[in-house]
C-alpha positions in Angstrom: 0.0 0.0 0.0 1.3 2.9 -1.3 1.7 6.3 1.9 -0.8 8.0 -0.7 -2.9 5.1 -0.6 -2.6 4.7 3.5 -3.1 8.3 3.7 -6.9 8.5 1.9 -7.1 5.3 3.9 -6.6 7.5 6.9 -8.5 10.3 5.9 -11.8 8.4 5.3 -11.3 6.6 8.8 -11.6 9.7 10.4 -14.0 11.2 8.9 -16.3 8.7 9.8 -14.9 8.9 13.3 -15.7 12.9 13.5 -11.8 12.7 14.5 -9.3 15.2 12.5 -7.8 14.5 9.3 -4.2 13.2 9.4 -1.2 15.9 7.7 -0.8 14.8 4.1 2.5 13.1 3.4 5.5 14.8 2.5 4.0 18.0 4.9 7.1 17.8 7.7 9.7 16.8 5.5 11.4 20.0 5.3 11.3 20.3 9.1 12.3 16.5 9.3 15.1 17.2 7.6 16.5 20.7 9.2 15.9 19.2 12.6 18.5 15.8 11.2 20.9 18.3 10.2 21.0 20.5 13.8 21.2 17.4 15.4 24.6 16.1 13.9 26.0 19.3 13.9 25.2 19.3 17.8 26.7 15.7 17.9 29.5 17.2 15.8 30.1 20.1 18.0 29.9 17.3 21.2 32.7 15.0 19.4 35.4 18.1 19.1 34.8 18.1 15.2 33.8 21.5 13.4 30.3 21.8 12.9 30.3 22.9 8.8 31.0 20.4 6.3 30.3 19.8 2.9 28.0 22.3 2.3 30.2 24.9 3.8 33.1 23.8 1.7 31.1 23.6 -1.9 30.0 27.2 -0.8 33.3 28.2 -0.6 34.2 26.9 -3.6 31.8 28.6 -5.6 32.0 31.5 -4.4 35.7 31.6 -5.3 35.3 30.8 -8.8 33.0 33.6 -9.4 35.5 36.2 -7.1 38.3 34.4 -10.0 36.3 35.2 -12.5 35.0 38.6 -12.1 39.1 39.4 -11.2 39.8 37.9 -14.8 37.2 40.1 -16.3 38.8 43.2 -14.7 42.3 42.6 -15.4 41.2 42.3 -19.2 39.6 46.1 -19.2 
């Protein structure tokens, strides 16, 4: 049974219980997710390690190739 399937499953059930309908799925993913990521950066933080990582890092990296480029660009004028 598919969580769509489950979910209009769910949804019928309470309705005919006068009880509320259940969140759709997918509706607390985001906040699933951002709550996973503050939680190994406070495990992170707890095992001496710094708490950025990859994202931090491909940040960086992109933001120095545009600072490279727009350097290039100037030097050429």
């Amino acid at each position: 049974m598919s969580s769509t399937q489950r979910y209009l499953l769910d949804t019928y059930r309470a309705a005919r219980l006068g009880d509320p309908a259940p969140p759709a799925p997918g509706t607390h993913d985001t906040r699933v997710l951002r709550e996973l990521r503050t939680y190994r950066r406070f495990r992170a933080v707890l095992a001496g390690r710094p708490a950025h990582g990859r994202l931090r890092r491909a940040a960086a990296a992109i933001t120095g190739a545009t600072r490279r480029r727009h350097t290039q660009a100037r030097s050429t004028c």
